[in-house]
C-alpha positions as CSV (number, residue, x, y, z in Angstrom):
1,X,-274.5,6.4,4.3
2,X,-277.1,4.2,5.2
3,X,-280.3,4.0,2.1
4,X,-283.7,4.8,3.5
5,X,-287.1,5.6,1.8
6,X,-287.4,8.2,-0.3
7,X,-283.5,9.1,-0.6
8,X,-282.7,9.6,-4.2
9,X,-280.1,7.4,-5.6
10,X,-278.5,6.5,-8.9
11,X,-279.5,3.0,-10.7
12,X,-277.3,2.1,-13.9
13,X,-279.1,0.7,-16.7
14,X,-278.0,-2.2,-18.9
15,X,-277.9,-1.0,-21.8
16,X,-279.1,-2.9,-25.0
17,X,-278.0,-6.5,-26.1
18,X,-277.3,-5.0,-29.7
19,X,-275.6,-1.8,-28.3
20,X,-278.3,0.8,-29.7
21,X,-278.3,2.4,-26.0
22,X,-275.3,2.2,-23.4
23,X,-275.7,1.6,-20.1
24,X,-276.2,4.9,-18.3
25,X,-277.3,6.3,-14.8
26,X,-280.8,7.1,-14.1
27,X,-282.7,9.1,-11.1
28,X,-284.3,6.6,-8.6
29,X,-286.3,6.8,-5.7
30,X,-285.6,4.1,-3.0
31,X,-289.2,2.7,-2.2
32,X,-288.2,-0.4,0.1
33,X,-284.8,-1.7,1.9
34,X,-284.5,-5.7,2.0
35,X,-281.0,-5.1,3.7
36,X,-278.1,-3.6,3.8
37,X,-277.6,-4.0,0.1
38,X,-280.6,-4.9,-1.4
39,X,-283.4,-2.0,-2.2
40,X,-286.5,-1.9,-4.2
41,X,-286.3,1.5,-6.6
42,X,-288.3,3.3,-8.8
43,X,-286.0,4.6,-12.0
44,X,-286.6,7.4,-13.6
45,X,-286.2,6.7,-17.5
46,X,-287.0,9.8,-20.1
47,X,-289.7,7.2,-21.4
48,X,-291.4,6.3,-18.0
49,X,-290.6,4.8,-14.6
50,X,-289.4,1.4,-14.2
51,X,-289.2,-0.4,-11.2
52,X,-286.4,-2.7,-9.5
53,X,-284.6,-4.7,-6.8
54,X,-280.8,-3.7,-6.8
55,X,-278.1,-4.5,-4.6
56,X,-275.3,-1.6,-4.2
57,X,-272.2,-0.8,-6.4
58,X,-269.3,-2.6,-5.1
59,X,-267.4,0.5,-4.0
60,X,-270.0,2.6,-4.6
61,X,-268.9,2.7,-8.3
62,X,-271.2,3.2,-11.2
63,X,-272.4,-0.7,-12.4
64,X,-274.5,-1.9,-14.8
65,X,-278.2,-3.1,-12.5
66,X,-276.8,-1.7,-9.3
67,X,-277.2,1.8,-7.7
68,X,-275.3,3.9,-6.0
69,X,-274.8,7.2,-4.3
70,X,-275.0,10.2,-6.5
71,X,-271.5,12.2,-6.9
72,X,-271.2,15.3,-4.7
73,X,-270.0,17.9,-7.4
């Protein structure tokens, strides 16, 4: 699938240096495409929204500061 604006996607946080919170997947909104693997997103974290340049999963596989698609379940 190609990303445009406004698809939701998933953005995988980093998680803390010290370990109190893992790395997880958030809710983002794409709000801008640099290219064909670089987009501008708008995370949605249970504290507030954050917002970020990622480039895509290699594989489309959950990483740390990337996003990817969400699973079809």
């Amino acid at each position: 699938m190609k990303p445009t604006i406004g698809r939701i996607v998933h953005y995988h946080s980093y998680g803390t240096p010290g370990g109190e919170f893992k790395p997880a997947p958030r809710a983002a909104v794409i709000a801008d495409i640099h290219d064909d693997e670089e987009i501008s997103v708008v995370v949605l974290n249970p504290s507030g929204l954050f917002f970020n340049k990622a480039k895509h999963a290699p594989d489309d596989k959950p990483t740390p500061g990337h996003w990817n698609w969400p699973p079809r379940e």
